[in-house]
N, C-alpha and C positions, 0 to 999 in steps of 0.2 A: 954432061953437066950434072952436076951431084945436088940432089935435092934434099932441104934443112928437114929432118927428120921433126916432128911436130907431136909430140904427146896427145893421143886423142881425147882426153879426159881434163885439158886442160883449163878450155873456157867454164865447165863447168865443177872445178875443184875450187875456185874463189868462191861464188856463191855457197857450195855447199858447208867451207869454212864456215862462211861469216854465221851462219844459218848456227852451226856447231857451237863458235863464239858465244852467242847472243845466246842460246837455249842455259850455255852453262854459267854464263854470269848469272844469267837470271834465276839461275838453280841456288846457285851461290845466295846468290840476296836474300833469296827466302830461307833460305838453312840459318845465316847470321840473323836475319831478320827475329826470328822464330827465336832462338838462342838469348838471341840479348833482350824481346819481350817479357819472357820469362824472367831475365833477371829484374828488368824495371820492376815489373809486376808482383810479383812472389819468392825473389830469391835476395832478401828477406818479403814475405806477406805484410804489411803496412796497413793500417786503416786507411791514417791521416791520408796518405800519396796515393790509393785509390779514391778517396774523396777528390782530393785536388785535382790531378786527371779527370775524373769525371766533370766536375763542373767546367773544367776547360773544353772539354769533348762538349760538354753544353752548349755553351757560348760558340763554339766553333758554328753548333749544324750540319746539315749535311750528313754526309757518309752513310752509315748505318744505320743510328738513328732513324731518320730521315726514309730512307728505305721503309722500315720497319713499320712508322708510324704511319704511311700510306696503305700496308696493310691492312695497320690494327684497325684505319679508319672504314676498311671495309666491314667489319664483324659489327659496327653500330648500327643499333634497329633504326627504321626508317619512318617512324610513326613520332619522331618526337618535335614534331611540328615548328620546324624551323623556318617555312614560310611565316608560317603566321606569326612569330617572332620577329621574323627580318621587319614585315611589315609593318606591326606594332612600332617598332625601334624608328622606320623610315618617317610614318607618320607622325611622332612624339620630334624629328630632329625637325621636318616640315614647319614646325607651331616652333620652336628656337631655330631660328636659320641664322641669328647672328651666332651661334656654337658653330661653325661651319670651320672659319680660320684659325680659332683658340686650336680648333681638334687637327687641322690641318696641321699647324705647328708644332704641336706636339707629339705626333706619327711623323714629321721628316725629322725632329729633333732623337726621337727612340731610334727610330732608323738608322739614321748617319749614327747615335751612339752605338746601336748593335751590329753595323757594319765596323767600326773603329777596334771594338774588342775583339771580333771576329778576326780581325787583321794582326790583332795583338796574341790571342790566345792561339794561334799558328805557330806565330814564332816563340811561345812558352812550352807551348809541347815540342817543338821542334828543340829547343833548348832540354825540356825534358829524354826526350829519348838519345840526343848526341851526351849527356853526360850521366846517363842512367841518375838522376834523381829532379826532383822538382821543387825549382826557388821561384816561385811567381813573384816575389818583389824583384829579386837580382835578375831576373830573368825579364820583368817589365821594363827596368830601365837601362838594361843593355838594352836592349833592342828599341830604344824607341824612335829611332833614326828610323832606321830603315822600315819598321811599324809604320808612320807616315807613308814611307814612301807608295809601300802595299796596301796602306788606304785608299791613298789617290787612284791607283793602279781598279781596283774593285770600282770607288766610286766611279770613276770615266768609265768601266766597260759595262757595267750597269747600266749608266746614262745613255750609251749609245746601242748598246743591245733596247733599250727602251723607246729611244728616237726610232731606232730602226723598224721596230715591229710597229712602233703607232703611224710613219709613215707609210707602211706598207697596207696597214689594214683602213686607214683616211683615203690610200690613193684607191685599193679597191672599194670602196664601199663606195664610193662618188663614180666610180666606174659602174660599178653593180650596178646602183639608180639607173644611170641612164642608159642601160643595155635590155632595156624591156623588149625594145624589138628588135634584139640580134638573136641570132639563132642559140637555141642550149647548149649546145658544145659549147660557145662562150663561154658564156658560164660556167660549165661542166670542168671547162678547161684554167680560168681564174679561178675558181677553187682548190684546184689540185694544185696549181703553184703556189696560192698562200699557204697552203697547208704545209706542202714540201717545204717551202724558203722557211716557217717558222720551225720545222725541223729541224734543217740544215742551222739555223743563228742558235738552236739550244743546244747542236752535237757541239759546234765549233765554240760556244759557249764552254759549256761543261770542258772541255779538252784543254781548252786555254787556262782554267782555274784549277783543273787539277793539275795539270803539266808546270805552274807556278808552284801549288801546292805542297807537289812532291819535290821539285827539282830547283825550282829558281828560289823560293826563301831560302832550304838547306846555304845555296850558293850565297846568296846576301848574307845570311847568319853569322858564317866562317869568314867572306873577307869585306864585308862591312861596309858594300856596297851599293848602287841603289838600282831598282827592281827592270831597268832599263839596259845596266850595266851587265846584268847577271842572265837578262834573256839571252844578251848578246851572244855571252859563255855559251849558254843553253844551245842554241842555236849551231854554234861552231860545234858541238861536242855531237849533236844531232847529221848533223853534214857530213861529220865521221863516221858514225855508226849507227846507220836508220835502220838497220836490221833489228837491233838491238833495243832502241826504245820503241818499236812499232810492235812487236814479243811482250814487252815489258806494259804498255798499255791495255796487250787482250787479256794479259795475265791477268793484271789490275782488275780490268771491269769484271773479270770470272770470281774473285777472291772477295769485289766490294759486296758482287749477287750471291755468296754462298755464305757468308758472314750477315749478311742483312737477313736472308733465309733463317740460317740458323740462331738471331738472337729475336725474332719473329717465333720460333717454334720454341724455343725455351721459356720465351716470356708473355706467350698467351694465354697459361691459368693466371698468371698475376693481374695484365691488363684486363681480363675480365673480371677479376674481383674489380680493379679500380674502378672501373665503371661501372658495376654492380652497387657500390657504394654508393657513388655518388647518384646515382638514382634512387636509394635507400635513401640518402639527404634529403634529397628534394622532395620525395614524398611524405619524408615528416614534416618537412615545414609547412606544406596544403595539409594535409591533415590534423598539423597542430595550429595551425590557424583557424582552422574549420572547426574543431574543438573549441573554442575560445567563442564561435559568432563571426569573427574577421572573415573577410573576402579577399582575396588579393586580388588587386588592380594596375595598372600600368602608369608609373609615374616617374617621376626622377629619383626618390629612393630607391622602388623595386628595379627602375633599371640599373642602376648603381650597384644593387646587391647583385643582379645577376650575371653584372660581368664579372664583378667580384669571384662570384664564382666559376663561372668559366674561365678564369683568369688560374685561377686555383689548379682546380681540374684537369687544366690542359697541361699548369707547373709538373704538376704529381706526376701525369704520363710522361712529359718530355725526362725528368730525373730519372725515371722509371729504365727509361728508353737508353739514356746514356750512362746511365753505371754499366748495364747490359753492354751495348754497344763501345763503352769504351775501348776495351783491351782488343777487337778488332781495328778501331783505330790506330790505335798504338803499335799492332802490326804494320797495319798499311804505311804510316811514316816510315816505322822502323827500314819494313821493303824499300822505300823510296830513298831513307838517305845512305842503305847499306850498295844501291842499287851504283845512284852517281857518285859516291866515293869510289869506286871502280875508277871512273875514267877522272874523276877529280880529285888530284894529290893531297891539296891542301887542306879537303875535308876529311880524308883519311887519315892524315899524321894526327889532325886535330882529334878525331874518334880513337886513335891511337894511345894520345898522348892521357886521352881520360879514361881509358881502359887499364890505365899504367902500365904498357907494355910498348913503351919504345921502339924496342928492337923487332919487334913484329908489323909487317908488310903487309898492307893490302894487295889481292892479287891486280893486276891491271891487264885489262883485254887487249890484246895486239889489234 
């Protein structure tokens, strides 16, 4: 009886494929990636379009930025007595309690607006880097369709990453109380899983908005869809090749850390002058008050002026932060939409058809 001769390297040459697949798209993305930043950015040099980008990188948040300015917040001296401020600020709002709602309204009103532009200036950059230049009016009112849609999409998972952690932290803290006489491992033991679980809703957090970020607006952008429609896509094209966006994620977070690094080390004499400044401010103004006989005291002007200024101060840094930080951004889209027009035709012809080269093919991964 004649036995089927069986390749011994068999079960293990598919994996090793996909493995090969996935390394070289992803080579791929970032070579175009790279290629066509350069031209957004400097092939021609632009003021005006490095402005514009930047403010948009602004409004966005996040990325690099972001990164950076967690840094920067470390090198702040620690003597500039921000208790004694808070509590100043608690006690003067104590004596106006009816400012409670006015204030409350107008932080969910800034809120829900700077979540709205956030969801807006996605799909401007996003529109920026598919057609190498930048039209924030034509580019706002394309997109204002599915702009909504990806508001909604933020505000609910906000809302429920929010639910979720104040229910998790009201169910233990009512548990805590009344565990006084259970043994410490209890305890020992509910702390490690609130800790863990609020880990676990900030990975799966972060992963869902950037996995939109990169992949599912691209997808709404080009076929004009809504952000439900395009996970879908997302989803189906992930089922295909997990090897491939599972690659593409570690790359990501390795590229977000070495870019947020390096606009942290190039722009740490700047940040310290800024802050040098503005404590050079504020010392003139106690010393030219104290010049004059004035005292400064804690009132509804002085508190006025000095959010004003923190208001300022924090402006200058975040500007600061996202000129720096832009054009790493603009990579990272760049990575993200050269990555799924790979596997998605219609964003290809599209990146094609404004590249003015028709006849040229994106490669698509077997």
């Amino acid at each position: 009886m004649s036995r089927l001769s069986v390749p011994i390297q068999t079960l293990s040459e598919r994996p090793a494929r996909l493995l090969r697949g996935a390394s070289s798209s992803t080579s791929t993305a970032l070579i175009r990636a790279w290629h066509d930043s350069l031209d957004l950015l400097v092939r021609p040099f632009d003021t005006r379009r490095w402005v514009k980008l930047s403010v948009v990188c602004l409004v966005l948040g996040g990325g690099t930025p972001t990164a950076a300015l967690n840094g920067v917040l470390g090198i702040l001296p620690k003597n500039i007595q921000a208790r004694a401020l808070a509590a100043k600020v608690e006690g003067y709002a104590a004596q106006h309690a009816w400012l409670f709602f006015p204030a409350l309204l107008l932080f969910l009103f800034i809120a829900l607006g700077l979540l709205f532009l956030r969801a807006a200036g996605r799909f401007i950059l996003v529109d920026a880097v598919a057609r190498k230049e930048i039209r924030v009016r034509r580019a706002w009112k394309w997109n204002r369709r599915v702009t909504q849609s990806y508001f909604w999409f933020l505000l609910g998972l906000l809302t429920l990453i929010g639910s979720v952690l104040g229910a998790m932290f009201l169910g233990s803290f009512s548990y805590l109380q009344s565990s006084a006489s259970r043994p410490s491992w209890t305890l020992s033991l509910t702390l490690v899983f609130l800790l863990g679980s609020v880990i676990l809703v900030g990975i799966l957090s972060a992963l869902a908005i950037t996995l939109t970020d990169d992949f599912v607006v691209p997808i709404m952008y080009v076929e004009r869809v809504s952000l439900g429609q395009a996970w879908r896509e997302l989803a189906r094209l992930m089922r295909k090749d997990p090897a491939a966006f599972v690659l593409y994620v570690l790359v990501r977070i390795g590229l977000a850390i070495l870019i947020g690094a390096a606009v942290l080390f190039l722009l740490f004499p700047a940040l310290l002058a800024i802050f040098s400044g503005g404590v050079l401010a504020g010392s003139l103004v106690f010393l030219s008050l104290r010049a004059v006989g004035a005292v400064w005291t804690w009132n509804a002007a002085t508190l006025t002026l000095t959010l004003v200024a923190a208001a300022i101060f924090s402006s200058v840094l975040l500007v600061a932060l996202s000129v720096a930080g832009m054009p790493g951004q603009v990579f990272l889209q760049n990575f993200a939409i050269r990555f799924i027009s790979m596997r998605f035709p219609s964003l290809a012809h599209f990146l094609d058809a404004q590249a003015g080269d028709a006849s040229s093919q994106t490669p698509q991964v077997a």
